[in-house]
C-alpha positions in Angstrom: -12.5 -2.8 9.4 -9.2 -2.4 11.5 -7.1 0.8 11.5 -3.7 0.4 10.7 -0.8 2.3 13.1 -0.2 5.1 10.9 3.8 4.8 12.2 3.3 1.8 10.6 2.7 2.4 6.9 5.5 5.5 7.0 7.8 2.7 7.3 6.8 0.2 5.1 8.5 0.2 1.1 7.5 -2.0 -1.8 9.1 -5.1 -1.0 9.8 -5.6 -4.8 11.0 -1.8 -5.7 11.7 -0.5 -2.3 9.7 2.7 -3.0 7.6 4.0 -1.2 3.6 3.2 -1.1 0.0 5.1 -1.6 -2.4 3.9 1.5 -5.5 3.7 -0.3 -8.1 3.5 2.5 -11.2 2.7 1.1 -9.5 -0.5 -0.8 -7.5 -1.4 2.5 -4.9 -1.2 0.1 -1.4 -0.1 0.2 -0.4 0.4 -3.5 3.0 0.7 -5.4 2.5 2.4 -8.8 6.5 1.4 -9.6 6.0 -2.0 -9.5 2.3 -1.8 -10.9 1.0 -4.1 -7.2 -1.6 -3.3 -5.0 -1.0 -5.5 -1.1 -3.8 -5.9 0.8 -4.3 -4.6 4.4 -6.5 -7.5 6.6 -7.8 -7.0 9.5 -5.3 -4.0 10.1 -2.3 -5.8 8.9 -0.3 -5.1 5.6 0.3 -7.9 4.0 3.6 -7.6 2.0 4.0 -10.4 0.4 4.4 -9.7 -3.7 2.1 -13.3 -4.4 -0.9 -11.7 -2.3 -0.5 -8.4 -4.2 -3.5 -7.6 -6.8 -2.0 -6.3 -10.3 -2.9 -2.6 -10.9 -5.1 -1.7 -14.0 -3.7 1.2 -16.1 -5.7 3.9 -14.5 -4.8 5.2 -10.6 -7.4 4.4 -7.9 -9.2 7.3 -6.6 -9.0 8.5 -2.9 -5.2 7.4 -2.6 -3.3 9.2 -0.4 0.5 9.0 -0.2 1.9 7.8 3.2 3.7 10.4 4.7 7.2 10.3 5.7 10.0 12.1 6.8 12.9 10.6 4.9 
């Protein structure tokens, strides 16, 4: 499993909502609870595209952490 830059994920946003994401590390997963989408992260890459996105189930997924940032 790839690390991904954490510079990286403080700058990425939803691209649907434009808010800001949960990196879910054990999923590889970086999650938007606006829009309900979780995109996956392969081979250390976030891949935001809203088609690859996995819908999320009505309950949050555990060990989440938000991405931090200084905006």
């Amino acid at each position: 499993m790839s690390e991904v830059d954490p510079r990286l994920l403080e700058m990425l946003v939803c691209p649907l909502t434009k808010t800001r994401l949960v990196y879910n590390k054990e999923a590889q997963e970086l999650v938007s609870d606006v829009a309900g989408l979780a995109y996956p992260i392969r081979q250390g890459i976030p891949i935001m595209l809203v088609d690859e996105a996995r819908r999320l189930e009505a309950d949050p997924a555990p060990n989440r952490q938000p991405v931090a940032s200084d905006h």
